[in-house]
N, C-alpha and C positions, 0 to 999 in steps of 0.2 A: 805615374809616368804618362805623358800626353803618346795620344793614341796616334799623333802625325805629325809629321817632319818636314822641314825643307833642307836639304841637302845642296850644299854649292861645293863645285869643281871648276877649277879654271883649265881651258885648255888652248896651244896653241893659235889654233886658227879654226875657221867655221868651219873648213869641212871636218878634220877632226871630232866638233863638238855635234853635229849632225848624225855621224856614223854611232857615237854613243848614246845618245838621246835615244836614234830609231832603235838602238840594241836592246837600250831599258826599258822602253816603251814596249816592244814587241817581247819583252819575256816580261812584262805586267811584272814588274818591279818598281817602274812608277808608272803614275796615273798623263805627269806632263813633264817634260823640259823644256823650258825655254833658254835660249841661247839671246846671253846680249852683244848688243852693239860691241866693235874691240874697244877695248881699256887698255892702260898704259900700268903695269906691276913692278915692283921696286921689292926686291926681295935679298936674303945674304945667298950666295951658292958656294960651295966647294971656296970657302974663305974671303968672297968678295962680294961686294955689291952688285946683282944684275939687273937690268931693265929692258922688260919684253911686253910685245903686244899680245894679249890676250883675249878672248871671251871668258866670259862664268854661264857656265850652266844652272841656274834653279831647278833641281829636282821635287817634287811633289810627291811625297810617296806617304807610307804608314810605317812607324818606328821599327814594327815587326819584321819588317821586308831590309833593315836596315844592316845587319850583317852579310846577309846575301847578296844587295849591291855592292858594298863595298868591296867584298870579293868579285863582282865582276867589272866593277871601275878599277880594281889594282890588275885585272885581267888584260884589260883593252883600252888601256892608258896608258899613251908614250911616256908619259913624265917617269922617272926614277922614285919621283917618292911626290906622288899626284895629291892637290889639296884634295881631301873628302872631311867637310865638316857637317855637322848637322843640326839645325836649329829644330826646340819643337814650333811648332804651333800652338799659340794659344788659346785661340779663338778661329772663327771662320764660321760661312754659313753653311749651315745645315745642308742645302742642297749641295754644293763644295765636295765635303768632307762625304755626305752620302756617292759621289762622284767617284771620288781619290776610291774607295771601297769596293765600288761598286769595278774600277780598272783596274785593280792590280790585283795579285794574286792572293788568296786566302792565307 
């Protein structure tokens, strides 16, 4: 099992995805979130096609810490059923990954 993760959420709008970043970051669940530019999402809802502006959050964090966010991203996430996926990492540099360790909680 790779030792680190990036986790992506998408949320409606920046301040929403600020308020979750600053939550995660301050309980060292991850190391960084970045929020991107909005994006445009094409997704089915409740039997139709919708289309909403979004950001995604990149979470940075360690796989260990991965049940625990997810529990506080279904916490403190408007969405009804919020994307939380999680890619590993398969590489990275050593200073990085000694970083990501070094911020989040043991």
């Amino acid at each position: 099992m790779n030792k680190y993760i990036l986790i992506l959420t998408t949320v409606p709008d920046e301040k929403t995805g600020q308020e979750i970043a600053a939550q995660l970051v301050r309980d060292r669940l991850a190391a960084c979130v970045t929020i991107s530019a909005s994006s445009l999402s094409f997704y089915w809802w409740k039997g139709k096609i919708s289309k909403d502006k979004e950001h995604i959050l990149f979470i940075k964090t360690k796989a260990s810490l991965f049940p625990e966010l997810e529990k506080k991203i279904q916490e403190i996430h408007p969405y009804d059923v919020p994307e939380i996926i999680a890619l590993p990492l398969l590489k990275g540099s050593s200073e990085y990954l000694n970083w990501i360790d070094k911020e989040t909680k043991d």
